[in-house]
PATOR-648846 format. One record per residue (C-alpha): x, y, z; residue number from 1; residue in three letters. Coordinates in steps of 0.2 Angstrom, whole numbers. Example, Ala and Ser with C-alpha at 12.3 -4.5 7.8 and 13.67 -1.06 7.14 Angstrom:
2
X, Y, Z, nr, rest
62, -22, 39, 1, ALA
68, -5, 36, 2, SER
END
This chain:
235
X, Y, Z, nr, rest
5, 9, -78, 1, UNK
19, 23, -81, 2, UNK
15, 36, -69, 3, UNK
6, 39, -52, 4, UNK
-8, 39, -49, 5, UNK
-14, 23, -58, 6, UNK
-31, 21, -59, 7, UNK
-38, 4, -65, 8, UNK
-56, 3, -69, 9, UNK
-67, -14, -73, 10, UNK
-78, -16, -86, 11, UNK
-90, -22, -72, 12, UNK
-89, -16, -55, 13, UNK
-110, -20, -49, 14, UNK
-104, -37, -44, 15, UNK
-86, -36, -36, 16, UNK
-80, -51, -27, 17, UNK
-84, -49, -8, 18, UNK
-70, -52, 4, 19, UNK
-69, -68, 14, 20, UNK
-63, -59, 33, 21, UNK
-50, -48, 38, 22, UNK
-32, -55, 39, 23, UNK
-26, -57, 60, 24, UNK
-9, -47, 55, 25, UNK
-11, -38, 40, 26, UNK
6, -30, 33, 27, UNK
9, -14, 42, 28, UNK
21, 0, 38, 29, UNK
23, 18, 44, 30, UNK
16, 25, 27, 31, UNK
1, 14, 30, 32, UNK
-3, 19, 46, 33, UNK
-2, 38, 43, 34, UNK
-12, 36, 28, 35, UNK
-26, 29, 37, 36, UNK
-31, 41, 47, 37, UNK
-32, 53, 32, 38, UNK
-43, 39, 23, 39, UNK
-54, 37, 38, 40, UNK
-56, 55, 38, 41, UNK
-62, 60, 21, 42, UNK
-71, 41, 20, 43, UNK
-76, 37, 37, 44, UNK
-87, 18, 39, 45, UNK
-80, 13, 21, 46, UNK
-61, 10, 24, 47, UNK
-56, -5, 28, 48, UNK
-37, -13, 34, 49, UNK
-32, -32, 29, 50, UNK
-47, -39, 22, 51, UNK
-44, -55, 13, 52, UNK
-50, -56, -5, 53, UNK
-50, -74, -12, 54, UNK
-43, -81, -27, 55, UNK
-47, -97, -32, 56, UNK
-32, -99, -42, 57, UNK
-19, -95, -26, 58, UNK
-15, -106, -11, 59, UNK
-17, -86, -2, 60, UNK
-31, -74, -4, 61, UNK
-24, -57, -9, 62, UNK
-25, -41, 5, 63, UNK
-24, -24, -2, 64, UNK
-16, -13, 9, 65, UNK
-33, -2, 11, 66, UNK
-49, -7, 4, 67, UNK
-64, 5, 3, 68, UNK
-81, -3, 0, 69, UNK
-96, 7, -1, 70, UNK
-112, -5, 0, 71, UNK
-123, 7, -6, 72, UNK
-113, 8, -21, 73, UNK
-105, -9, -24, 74, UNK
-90, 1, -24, 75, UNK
-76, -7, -19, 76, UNK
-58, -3, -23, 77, UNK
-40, -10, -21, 78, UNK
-29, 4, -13, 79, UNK
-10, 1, -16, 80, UNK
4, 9, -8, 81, UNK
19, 7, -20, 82, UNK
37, 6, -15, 83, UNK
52, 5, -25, 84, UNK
61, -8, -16, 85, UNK
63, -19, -1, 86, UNK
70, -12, 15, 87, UNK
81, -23, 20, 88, UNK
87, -35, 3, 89, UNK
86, -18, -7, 90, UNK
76, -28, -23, 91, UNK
66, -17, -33, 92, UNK
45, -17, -32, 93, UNK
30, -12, -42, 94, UNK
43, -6, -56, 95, UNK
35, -2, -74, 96, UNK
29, -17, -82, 97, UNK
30, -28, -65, 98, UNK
22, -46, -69, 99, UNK
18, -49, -53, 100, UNK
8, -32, -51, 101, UNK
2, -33, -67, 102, UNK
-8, -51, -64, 103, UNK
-12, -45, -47, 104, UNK
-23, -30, -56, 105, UNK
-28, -39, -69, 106, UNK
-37, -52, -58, 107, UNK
-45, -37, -48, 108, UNK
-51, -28, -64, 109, UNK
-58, -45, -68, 110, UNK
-69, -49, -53, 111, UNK
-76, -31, -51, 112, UNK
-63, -21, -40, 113, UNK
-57, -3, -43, 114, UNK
-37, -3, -45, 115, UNK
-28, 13, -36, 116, UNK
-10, 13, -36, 117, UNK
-1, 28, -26, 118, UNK
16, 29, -24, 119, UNK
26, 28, -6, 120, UNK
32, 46, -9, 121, UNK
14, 55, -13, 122, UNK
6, 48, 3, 123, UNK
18, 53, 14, 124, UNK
19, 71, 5, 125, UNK
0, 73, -2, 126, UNK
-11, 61, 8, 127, UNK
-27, 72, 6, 128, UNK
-23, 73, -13, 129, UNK
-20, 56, -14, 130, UNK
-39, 54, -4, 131, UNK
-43, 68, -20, 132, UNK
-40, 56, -30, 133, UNK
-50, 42, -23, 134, UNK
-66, 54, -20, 135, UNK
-63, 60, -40, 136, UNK
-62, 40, -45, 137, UNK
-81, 39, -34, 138, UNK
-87, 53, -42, 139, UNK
-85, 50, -59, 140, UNK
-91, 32, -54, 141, UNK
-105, 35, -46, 142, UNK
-110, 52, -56, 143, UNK
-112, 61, -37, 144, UNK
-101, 75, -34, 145, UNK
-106, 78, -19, 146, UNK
-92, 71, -11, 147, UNK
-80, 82, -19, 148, UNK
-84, 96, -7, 149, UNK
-73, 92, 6, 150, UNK
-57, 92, -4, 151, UNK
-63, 111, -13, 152, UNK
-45, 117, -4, 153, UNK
-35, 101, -8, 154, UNK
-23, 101, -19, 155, UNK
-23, 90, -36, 156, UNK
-10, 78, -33, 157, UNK
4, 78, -44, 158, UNK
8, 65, -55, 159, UNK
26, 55, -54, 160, UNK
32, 44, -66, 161, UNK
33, 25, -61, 162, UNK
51, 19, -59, 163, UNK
60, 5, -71, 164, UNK
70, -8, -63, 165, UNK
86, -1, -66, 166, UNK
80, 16, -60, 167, UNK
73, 6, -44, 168, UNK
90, 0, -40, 169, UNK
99, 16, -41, 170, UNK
86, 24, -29, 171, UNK
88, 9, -18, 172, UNK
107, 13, -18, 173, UNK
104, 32, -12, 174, UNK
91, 26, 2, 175, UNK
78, 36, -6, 176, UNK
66, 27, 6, 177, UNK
74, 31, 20, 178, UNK
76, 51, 17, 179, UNK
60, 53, 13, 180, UNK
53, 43, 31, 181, UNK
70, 42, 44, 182, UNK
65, 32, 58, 183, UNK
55, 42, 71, 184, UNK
65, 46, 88, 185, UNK
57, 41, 104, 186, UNK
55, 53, 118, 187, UNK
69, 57, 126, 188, UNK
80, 48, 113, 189, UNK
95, 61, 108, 190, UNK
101, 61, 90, 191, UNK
118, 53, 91, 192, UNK
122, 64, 74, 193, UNK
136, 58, 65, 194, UNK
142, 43, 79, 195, UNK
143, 29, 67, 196, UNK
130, 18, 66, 197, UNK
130, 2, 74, 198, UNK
124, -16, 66, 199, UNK
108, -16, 72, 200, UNK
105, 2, 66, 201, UNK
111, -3, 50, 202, UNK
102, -20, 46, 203, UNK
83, -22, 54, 204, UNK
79, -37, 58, 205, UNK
67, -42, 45, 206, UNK
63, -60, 35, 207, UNK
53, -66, 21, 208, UNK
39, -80, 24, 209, UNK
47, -98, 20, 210, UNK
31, -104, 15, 211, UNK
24, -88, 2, 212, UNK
39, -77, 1, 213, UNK
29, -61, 10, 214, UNK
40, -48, 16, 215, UNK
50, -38, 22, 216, UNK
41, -44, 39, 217, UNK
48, -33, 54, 218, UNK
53, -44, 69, 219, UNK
42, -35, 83, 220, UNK
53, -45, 99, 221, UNK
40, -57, 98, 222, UNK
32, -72, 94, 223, UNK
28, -67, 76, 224, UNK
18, -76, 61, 225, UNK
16, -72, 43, 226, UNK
2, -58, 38, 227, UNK
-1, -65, 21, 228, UNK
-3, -83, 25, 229, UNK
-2, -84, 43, 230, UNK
11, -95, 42, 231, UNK
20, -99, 61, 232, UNK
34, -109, 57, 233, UNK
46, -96, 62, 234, UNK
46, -86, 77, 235, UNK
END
């Protein structure tokens, strides 16, 4: 996996692993939530949001951050939305030869799931060549390109090479994240320009699980349980 898009086909995907419910606070961040509604639009009825895949060898079922399943087809396929690091510890994720990702795929591949992994930066800049790059995936899949019509005017997303670890931390250190998606400003909010930030401003009030380490999990200013293993002992 050295550049974006990656795209992971099994050897077998006629008998995929069905998903055992969807999760009751699924992970969700802004780039997620835009994303949707393009994937809803070029796929709509097929995309799904927090379903729970289980692995018999995890205490947790995995939940790809979009999932679209085609039962016509038996297509289903793993949509993963790649950052470089953390929010708010600032340690680097989905870096080149990542173990963690790496099994995570693997085990996919394995039980007859599609893997598509699209980095942070091409969903928020390219969302429909991102969903070009989906349809192209069930095209070539399915041998229909029928469903290729739609994205006649989109763009061919342009590939970016996958970070390393060390490169991860130096983007971590200029905020990369952050100017590429500042927080939005609510109505009627002025921009305080260059008033120095306060505390809050410059350290959200996120945690990690206790119990299966998920995170960063935003505090919401409420009552709040984990949306990978629904963990409530923390609030």
């Amino acid at each position: 996996m050295e550049r974006f898009p990656t795209v992971l086909i099994p050897s077998d995907w006629s008998a995929a692993v069905e998903p055992i419910g969807v999760h009751v606070q699924p992970r969700r961040g802004r780039s997620e939530a835009a994303f949707e509604q393009e994937l809803c639009r070029y796929f709509p009825g097929k995309i799904h949001a927090g379903l729970m895949v289980p692995n018999p060898e995890r205490p947790q079922p995995y939940v790809p951050d979009f999932a679209y399943i085609d039962p016509a087809t038996n297509l289903h396929i793993d949509i993963e939305i790649d950052e470089p690091y953390t929010h708010d510890t600032r340690l680097p994720l989905h870096y080149r030869d990542c173990p963690k990702d790496e099994l995570r795929n693997q085990w996919f591949l394995a039980n007859g799931w599609i893997v598509i992994r699209l980095s942070e930066a091409q969903v928020i800049k390219s969302p429909a060549s991102c969903c070009k790059v989906i349809a192209s995936t069930i095209a070539t899949l399915t041998q229909d390109s029928t469903i290729m019509t739609a994205f006649r005017q989109v763009p061919t997303l342009k590939p970016q090479p996958r970070w390393t670890f060390d490169q991860a931390q130096q983007m971590a250190a200029r905020g990369d994240r952050e100017q590429l998606m500042p927080e939005p400003i609510a109505p009627g909010q002025r921009k305080r320009g260059n008033a120095v930030p306060t505390r809050r401003d410059r350290v959200p009030l996120t945690f990690f699980c206790p119990e299966c380490g998920e995170g960063p999990i935003r505090w919401q200013g409420h009552y709040i349980c984990c949306p990978n293993c629904s963990n409530a002992g923390f609030a």
